[in-house]
Structure formats: structure tokens, C-alpha cells
C-alpha positions as CSV (number, residue, x, y, z in Angstrom):
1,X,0.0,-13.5,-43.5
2,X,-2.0,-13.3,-46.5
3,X,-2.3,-9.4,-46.7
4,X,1.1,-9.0,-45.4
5,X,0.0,-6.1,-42.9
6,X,1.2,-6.4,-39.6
7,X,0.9,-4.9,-36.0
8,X,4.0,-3.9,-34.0
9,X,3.0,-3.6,-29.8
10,X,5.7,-1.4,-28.1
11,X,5.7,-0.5,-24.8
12,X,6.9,2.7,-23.1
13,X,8.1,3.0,-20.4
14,X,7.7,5.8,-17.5
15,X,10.5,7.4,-16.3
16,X,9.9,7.4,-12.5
17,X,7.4,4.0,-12.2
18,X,9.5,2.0,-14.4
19,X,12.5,2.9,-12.3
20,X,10.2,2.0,-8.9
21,X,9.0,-1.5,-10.1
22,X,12.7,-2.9,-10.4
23,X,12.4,-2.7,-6.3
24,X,9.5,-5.5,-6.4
25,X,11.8,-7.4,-9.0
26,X,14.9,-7.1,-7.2
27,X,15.6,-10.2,-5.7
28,X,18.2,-9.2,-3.1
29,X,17.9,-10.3,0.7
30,X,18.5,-6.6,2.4
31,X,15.1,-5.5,1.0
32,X,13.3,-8.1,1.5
33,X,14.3,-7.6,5.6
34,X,14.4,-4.0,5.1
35,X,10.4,-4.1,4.5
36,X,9.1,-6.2,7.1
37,X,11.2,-4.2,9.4
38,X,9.4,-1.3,8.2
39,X,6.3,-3.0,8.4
40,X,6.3,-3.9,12.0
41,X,7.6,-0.7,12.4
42,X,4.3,0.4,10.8
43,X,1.9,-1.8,13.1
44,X,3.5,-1.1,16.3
45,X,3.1,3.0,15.5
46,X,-0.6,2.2,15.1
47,X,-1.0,0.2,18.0
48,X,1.0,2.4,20.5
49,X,-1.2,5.1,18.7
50,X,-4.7,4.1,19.9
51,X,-2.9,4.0,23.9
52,X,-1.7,7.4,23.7
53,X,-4.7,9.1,24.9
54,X,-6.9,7.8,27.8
55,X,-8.6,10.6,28.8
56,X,-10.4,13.6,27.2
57,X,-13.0,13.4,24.4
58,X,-10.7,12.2,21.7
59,X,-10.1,9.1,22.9
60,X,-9.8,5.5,21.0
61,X,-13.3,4.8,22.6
62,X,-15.0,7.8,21.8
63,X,-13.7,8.5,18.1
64,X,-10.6,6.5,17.5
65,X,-12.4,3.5,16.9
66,X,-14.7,5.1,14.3
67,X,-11.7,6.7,11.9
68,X,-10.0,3.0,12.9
69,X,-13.0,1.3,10.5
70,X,-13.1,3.8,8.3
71,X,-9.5,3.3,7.7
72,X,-10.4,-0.5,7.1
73,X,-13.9,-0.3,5.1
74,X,-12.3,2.5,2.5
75,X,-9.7,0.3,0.8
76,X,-12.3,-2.5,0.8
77,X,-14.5,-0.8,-1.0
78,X,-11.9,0.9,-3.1
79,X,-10.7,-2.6,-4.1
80,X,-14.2,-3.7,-4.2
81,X,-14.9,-1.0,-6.8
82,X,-12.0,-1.7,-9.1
83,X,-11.6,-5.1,-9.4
């Protein structure tokens, strides 16, 4: 106040991304229905995934279970790393 400089904070925004984040503001029912239908959707593929093959040497017990956890411990230490 005493100077009488100032500092003016815009922000810009991105075309594609700032189109996508009005979808986690939008506050209307059919997507809020629309994405836990896609999400069970999501979990059932995986589940009915590991039963598909029972015999062979690419089965859930032999290797499935090992890309399974890598699938889990990756993001953890992803978010781990960047929080």
C-alpha cells in the first residue's frame, strides 16, 4: 500500500482439462449413476478375468496373481512418492 505496486494472479486455463474438470463439478444425478455403473462394470471384468483360465501355465495361480500385486503396490508407491 505504501509503494503502490501491486501483484495481479491470473489463471489460465487449458483447453481440453478445463473442459474435463466441469464433469467432477457437474452436479447432475445421470453421472453420478453413470460412474458407479461403470465401475462395477470395471470390478466384475477383473474378477471374471482371473476365472477365465484354469489350466495351462498362464494361470491366476501361476502368474496372474503376481501382475495382480503389482497392479496394487505401483499406484501405492506412485502416491507414496508424490504426496
Amino acid at each position: 500500500m505504501k509503494t503502490g505496486k501491486g501483484e495481479i494472479v491470473t489463471f489460465n486455463k487449458t483447453p481440453i482439462i478445463s473442459q474435463t474438470m466441469k464433469l467432477h463439478k457437474n452436479t447432475s444425478n445421470w453421472w453420478i449413476y453413470y460412474s458407479d455403473i461403470f465401475g462395477i462394470s470395471l470390478i466384475l471384468i477383473a474378477i471374471t478375468g482371473t476365472m477365465m483360465l484354469t489350466h495351462g501355465k498362464y494361470t491366476f495361480k501361476q502368474r496372474g496373481w503376481k501382475l495382480a500385486l503389482a497392479g496394487i503396490i505401483f499406484p501405492i508407491i506412485v502416491l507414496l512418492i508424490l504426496s
